[in-house]
Backbone as JSON, one array per atom type, in Angstrom:
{
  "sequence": "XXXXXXXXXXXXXXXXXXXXXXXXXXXXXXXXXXXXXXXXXXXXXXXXXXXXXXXXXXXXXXXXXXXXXXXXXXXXXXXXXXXXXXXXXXXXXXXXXXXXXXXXXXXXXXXXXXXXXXXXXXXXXXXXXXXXXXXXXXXXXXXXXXXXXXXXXXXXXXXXXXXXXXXXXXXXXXXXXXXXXXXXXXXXXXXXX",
  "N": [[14.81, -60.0, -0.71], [15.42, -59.47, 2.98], [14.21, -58.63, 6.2], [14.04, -54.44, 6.8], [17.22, -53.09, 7.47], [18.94, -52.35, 10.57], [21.2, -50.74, 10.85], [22.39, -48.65, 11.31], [20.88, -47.28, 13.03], [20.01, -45.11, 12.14], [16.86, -43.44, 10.46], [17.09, -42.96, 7.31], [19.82, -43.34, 6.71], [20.01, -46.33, 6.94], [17.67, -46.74, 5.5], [19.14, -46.65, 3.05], [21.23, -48.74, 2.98], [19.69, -50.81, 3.0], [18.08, -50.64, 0.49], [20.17, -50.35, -1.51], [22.14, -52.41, -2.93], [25.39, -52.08, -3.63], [26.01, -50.24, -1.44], [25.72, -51.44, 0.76], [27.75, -53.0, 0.61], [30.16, -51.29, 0.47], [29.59, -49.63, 2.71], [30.62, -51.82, 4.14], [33.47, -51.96, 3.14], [34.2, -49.83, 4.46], [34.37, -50.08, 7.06], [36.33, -50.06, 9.17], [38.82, -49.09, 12.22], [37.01, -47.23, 12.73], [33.87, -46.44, 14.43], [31.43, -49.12, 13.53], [28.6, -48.29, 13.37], [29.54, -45.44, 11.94], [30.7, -46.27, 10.21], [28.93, -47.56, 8.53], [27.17, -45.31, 7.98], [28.52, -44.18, 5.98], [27.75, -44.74, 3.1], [25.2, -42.81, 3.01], [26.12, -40.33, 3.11], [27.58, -40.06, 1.05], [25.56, -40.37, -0.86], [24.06, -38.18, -0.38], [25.46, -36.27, -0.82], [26.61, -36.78, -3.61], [24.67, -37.38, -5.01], [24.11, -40.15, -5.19], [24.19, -43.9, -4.94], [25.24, -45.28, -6.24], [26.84, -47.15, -8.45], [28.2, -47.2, -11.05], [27.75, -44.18, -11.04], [29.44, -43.54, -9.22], [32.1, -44.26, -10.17], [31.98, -43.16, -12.39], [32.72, -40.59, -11.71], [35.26, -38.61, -11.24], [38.32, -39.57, -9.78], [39.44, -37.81, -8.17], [37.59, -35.7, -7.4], [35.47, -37.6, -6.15], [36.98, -38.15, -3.89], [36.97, -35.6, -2.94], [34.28, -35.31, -2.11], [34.25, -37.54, -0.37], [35.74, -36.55, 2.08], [34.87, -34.11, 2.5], [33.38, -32.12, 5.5], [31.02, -33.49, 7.68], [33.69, -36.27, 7.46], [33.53, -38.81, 5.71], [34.7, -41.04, 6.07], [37.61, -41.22, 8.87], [39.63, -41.5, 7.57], [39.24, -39.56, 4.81], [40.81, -39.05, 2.13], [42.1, -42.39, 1.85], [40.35, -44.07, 2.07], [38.21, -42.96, 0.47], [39.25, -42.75, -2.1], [39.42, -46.16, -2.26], [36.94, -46.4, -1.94], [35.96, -45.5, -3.98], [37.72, -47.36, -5.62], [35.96, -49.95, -5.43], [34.02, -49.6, -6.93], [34.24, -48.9, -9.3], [35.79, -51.6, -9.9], [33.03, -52.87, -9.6], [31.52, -52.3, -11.27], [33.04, -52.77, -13.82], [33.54, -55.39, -13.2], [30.88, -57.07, -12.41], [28.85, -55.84, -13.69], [28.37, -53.59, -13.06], [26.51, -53.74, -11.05], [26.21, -54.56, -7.37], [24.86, -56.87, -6.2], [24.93, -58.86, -7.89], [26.87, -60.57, -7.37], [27.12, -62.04, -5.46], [24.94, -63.53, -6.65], [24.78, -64.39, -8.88], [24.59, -66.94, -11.48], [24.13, -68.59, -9.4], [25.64, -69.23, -6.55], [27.38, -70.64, -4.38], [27.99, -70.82, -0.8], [30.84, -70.65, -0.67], [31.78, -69.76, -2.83], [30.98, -67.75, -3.06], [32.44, -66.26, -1.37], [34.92, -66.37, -1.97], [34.58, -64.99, -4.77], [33.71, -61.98, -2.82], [36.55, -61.69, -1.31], [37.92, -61.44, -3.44], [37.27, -58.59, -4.41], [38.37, -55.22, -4.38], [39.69, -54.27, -1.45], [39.04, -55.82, 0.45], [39.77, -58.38, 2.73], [40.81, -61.53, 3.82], [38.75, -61.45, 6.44], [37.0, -59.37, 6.5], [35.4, -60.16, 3.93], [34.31, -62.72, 4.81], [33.07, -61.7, 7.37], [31.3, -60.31, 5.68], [29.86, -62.11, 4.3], [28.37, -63.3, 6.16], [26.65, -61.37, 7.4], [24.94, -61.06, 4.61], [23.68, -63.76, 4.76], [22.66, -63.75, 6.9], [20.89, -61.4, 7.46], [19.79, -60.32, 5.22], [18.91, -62.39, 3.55], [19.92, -64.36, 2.06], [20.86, -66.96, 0.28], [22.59, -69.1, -0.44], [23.84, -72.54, -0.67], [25.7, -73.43, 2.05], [26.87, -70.84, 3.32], [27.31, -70.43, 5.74], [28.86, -72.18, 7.08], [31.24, -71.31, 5.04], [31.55, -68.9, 5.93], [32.37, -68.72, 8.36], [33.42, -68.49, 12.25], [31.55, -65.79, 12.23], [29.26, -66.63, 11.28], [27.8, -68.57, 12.55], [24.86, -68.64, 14.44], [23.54, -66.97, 17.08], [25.54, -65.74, 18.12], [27.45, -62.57, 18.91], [29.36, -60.97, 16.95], [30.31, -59.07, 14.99], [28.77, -56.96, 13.02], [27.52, -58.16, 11.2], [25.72, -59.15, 13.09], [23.92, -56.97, 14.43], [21.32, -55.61, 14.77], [20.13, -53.71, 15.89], [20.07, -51.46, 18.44], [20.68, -52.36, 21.2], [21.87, -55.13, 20.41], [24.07, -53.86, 18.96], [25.29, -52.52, 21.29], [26.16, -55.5, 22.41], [27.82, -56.42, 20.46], [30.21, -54.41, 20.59], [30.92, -54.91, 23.13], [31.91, -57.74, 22.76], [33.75, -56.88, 21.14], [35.45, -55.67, 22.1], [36.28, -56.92, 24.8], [37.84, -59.02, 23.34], [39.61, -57.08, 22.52], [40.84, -56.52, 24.8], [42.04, -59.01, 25.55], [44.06, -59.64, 23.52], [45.42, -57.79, 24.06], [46.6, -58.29, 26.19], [47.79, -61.0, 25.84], [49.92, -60.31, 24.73], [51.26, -59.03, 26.39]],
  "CA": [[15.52, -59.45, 0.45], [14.28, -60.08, 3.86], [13.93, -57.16, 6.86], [15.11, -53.44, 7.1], [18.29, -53.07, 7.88], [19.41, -51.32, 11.63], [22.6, -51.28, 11.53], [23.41, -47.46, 11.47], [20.05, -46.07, 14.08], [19.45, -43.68, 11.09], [16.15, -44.71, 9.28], [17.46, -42.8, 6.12], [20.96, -43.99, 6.34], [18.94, -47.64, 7.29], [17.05, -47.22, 4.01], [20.19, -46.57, 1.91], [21.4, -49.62, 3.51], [18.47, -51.85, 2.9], [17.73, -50.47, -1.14], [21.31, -50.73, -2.2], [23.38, -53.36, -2.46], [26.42, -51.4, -3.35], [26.02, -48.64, -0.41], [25.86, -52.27, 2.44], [29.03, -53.41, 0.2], [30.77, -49.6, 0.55], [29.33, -49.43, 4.25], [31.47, -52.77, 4.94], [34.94, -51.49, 2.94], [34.59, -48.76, 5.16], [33.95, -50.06, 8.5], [37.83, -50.57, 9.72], [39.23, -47.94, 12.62], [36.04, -46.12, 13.28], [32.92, -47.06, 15.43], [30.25, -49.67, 12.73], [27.77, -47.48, 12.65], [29.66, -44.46, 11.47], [30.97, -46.37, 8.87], [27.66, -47.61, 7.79], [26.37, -44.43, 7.31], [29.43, -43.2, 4.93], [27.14, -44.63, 2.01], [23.92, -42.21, 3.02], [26.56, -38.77, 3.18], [27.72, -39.84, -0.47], [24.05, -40.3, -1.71], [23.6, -36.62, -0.22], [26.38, -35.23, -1.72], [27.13, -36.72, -4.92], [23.24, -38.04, -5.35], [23.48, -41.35, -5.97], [25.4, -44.37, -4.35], [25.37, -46.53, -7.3], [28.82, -47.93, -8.67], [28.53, -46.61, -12.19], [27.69, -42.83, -10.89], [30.92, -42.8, -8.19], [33.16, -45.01, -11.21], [32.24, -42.44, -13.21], [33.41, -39.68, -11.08], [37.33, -38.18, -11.25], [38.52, -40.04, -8.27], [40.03, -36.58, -7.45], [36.19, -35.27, -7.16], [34.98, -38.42, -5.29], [37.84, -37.83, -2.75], [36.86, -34.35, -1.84], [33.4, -35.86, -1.99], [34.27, -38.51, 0.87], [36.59, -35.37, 2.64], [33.35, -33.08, 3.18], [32.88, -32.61, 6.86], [31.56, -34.52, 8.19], [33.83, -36.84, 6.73], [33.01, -40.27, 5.31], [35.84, -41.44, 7.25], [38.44, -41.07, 9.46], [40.67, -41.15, 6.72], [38.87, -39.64, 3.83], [41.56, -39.37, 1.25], [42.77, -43.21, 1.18], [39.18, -44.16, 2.11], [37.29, -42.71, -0.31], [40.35, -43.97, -3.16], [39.08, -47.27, -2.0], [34.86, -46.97, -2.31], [36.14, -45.64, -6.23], [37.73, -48.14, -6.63], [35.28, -51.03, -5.36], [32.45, -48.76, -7.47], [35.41, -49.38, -10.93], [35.78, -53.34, -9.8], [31.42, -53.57, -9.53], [31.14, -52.02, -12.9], [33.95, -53.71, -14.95], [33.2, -57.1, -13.12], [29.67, -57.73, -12.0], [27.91, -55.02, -14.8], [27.56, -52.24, -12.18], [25.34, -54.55, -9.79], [26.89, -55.21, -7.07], [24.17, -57.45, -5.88], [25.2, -60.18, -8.92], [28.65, -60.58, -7.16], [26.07, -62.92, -4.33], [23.71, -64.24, -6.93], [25.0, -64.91, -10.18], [25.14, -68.21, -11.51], [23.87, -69.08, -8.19], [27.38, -69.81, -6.33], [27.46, -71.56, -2.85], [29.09, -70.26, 0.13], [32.42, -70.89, -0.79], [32.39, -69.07, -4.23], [30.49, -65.77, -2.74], [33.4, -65.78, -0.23], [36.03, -65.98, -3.45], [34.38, -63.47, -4.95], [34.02, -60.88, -2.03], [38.16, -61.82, -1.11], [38.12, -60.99, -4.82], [36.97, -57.03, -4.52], [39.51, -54.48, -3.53], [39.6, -53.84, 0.23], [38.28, -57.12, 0.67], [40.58, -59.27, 2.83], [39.37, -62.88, 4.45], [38.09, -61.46, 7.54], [36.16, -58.65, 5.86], [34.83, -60.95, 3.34], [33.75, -63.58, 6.04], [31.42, -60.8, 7.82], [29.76, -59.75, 4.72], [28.81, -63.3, 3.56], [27.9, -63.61, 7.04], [25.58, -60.12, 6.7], [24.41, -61.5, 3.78], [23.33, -64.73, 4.65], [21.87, -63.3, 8.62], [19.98, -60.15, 7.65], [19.31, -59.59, 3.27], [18.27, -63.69, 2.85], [21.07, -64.91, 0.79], [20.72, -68.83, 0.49], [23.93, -69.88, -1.15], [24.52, -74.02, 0.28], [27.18, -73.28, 2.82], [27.56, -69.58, 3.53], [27.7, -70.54, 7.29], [30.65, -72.8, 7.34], [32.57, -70.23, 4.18], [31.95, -67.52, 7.19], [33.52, -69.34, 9.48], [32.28, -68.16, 13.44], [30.89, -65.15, 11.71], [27.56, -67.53, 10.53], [27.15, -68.65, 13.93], [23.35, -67.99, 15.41], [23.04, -66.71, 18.68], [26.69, -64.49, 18.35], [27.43, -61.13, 18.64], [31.17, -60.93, 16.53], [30.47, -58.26, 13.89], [28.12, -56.22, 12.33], [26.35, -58.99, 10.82], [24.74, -59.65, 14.41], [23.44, -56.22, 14.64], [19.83, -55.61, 14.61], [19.44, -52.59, 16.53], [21.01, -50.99, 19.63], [21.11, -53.73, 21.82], [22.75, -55.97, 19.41], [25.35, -53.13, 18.91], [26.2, -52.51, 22.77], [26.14, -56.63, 22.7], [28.78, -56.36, 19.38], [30.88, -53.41, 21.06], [31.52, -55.79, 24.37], [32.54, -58.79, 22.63], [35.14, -56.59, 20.64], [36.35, -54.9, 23.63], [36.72, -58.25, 25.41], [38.67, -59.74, 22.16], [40.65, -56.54, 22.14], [41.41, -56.64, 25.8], [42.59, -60.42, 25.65], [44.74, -59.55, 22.36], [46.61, -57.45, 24.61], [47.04, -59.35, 27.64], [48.8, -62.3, 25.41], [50.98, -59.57, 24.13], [52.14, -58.64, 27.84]],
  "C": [[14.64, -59.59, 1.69], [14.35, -58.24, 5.04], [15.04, -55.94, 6.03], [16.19, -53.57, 7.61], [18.53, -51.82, 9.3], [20.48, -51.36, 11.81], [23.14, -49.9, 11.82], [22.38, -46.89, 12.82], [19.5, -45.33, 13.31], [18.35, -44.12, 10.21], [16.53, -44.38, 7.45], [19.03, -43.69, 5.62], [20.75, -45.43, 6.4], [18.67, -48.02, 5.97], [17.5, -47.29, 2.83], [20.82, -48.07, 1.58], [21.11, -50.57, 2.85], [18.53, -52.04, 1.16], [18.55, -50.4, -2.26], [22.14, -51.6, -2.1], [24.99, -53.3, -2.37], [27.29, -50.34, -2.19], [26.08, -49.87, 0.62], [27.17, -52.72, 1.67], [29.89, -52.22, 0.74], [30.98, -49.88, 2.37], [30.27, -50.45, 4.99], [32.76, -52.27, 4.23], [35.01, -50.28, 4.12], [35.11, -48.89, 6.62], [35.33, -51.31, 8.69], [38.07, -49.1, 10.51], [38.3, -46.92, 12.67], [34.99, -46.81, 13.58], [31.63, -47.59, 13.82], [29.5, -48.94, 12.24], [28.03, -45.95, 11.27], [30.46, -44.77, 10.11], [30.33, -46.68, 7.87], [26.84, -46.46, 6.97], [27.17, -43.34, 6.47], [28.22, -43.23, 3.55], [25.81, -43.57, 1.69], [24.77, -40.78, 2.41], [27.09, -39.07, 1.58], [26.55, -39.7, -1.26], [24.12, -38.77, -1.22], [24.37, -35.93, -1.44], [26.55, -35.61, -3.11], [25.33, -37.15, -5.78], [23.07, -39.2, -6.15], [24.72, -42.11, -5.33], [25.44, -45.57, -5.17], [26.77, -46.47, -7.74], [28.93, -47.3, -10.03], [28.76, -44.96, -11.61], [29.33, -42.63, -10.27], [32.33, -43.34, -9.4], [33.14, -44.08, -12.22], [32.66, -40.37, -12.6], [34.95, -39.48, -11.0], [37.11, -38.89, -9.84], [38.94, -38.63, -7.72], [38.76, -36.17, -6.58], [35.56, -36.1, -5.84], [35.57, -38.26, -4.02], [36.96, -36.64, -1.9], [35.38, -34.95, -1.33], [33.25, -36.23, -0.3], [35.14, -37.27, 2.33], [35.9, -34.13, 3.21], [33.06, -33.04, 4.63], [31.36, -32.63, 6.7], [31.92, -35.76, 7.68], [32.99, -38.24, 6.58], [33.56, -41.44, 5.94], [36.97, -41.15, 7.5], [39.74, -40.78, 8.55], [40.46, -41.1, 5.06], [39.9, -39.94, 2.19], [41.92, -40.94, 0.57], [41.16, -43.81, 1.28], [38.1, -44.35, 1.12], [37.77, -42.99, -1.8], [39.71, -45.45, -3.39], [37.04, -47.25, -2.04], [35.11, -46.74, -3.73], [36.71, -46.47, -6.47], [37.09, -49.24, -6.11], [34.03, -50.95, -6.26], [33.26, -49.57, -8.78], [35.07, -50.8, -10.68], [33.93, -53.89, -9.91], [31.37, -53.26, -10.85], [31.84, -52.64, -13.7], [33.57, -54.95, -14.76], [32.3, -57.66, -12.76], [28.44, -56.21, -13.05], [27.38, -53.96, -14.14], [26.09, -52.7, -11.49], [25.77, -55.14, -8.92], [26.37, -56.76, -6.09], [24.53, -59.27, -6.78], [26.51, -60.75, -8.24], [28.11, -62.15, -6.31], [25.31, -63.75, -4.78], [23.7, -64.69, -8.24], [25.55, -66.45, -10.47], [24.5, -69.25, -10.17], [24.7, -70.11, -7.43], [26.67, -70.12, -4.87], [28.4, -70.23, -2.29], [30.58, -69.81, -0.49], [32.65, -70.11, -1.79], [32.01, -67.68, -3.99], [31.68, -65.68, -2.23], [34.2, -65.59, -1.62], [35.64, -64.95, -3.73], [34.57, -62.3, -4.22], [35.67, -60.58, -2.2], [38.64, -60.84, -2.2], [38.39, -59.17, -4.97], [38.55, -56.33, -3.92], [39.41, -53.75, -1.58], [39.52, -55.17, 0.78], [39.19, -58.0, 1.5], [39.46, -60.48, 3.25], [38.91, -62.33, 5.18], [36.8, -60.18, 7.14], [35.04, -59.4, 4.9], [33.67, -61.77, 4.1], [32.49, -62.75, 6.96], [30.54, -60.78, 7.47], [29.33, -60.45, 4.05], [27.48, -63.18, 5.22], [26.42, -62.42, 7.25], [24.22, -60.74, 5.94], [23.57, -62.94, 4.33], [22.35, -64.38, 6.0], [20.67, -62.48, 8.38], [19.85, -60.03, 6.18], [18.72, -61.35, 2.61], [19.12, -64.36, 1.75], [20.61, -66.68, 1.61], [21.35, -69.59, -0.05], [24.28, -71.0, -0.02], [25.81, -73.63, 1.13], [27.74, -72.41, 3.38], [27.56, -69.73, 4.45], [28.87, -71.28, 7.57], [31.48, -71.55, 6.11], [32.37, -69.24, 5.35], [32.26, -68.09, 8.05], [32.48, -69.17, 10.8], [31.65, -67.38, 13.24], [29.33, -65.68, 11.52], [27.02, -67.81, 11.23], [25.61, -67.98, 13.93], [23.98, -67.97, 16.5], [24.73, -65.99, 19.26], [26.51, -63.37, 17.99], [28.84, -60.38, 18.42], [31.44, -59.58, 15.95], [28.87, -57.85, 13.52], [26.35, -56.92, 11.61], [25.16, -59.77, 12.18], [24.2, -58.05, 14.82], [22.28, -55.64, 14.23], [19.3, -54.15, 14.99], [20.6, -52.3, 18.02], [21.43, -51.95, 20.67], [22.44, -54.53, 21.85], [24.5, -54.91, 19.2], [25.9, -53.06, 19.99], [26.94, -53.86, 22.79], [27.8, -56.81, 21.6], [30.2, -55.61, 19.87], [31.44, -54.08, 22.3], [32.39, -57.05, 23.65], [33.88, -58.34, 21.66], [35.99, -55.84, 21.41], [36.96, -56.39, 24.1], [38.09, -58.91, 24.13], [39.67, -58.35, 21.89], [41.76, -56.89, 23.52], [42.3, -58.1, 26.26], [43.56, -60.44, 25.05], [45.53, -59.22, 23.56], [47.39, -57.59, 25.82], [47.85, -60.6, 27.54], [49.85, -61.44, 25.17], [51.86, -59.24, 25.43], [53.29, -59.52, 28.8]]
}
């Protein structure tokens, strides 16, 4: 793995980040309809509360339990109930299909671009454009070296952009991330007019 991870500001929620590979998987199902960081740091408030953000521990939790879990103010997110449905079941899909690692999903077999992206697509939450980030993540900031993960992420892989999450280093990088999705919202709705 290569640096710390800044993507939340928090060095604990940072180091959850960094030392799990399930909790930066989680941290990206989450991060839809609420501000990056605060979805990054859903995986630190489950390590508090349930003590442990591994995929067997939350898979082996009643989803009922895990719910209230994710439902705790301050929630986990914006919409803990369907939310937190969805990290149990990406925790169920790591354990039944990558042996409760969700790190093997990136490195097994040692797949190219193109087959990490399948896989991710694969997970539940997962669509292409979600997927496409978190190769892009992966391949920018944790050292992944699968042949190709810059063309399977599409503009995501890009150097020297600031699209998503996977270009966020630190505060900067986030203001820099937070403009170019303002701008791309504000354009959306100017074709729409």
């Amino acid at each position: 793995m290569s640096q710390t991870l800044s993507l939340v500001g928090d060095p604990e929620a940072d180091r959850i980040l960094t030392e799990h590979p399930f909790a930066l998987l989680a941290g990206m199902l989450l991060d839809q309809q609420i501000p990056m960081e605060v979805a990054f740091d859903g995986p630190r408030k489950i390590a508090e509360r349930l003590g442990s953000v591994e995929p067997d521990r939350i898979a082996a939790t009643d989803p009922e339990e895990f719910v209230a879990v994710c439902s705790t103010p301050p929630a986990v997110h914006r919409f803990p109930r369907s939310m937190g449905q969805r990290v149990h079941d990406l925790a169920a899909a790591v354990v039944r299909d990558w042996d409760g690692d969700a790190a093997t999903i990136w490195t097994r077999d040692d797949p190219d671009g193109t087959e990490v992206l399948r896989r991710l697509r694969a997970l539940p939450g997962f669509g292409d454009q979600k997927a496409r980030i978190f190769l892009a993540l992966l391949g920018k900031q944790r050292g992944l070296r699968a042949p190709g993960w810059r063309e399977a992420a599409g503009d995501y892989g890009r150097d020297g952009v600031h699209m998503s999450i996977a270009d966020v280093t630190g505060p900067e990088s986030l203001q820099q991330v937070r403009a170019y999705k303002k701008e791309k919202k504000a354009a959306a709705k100017a074709a729409r007019a």
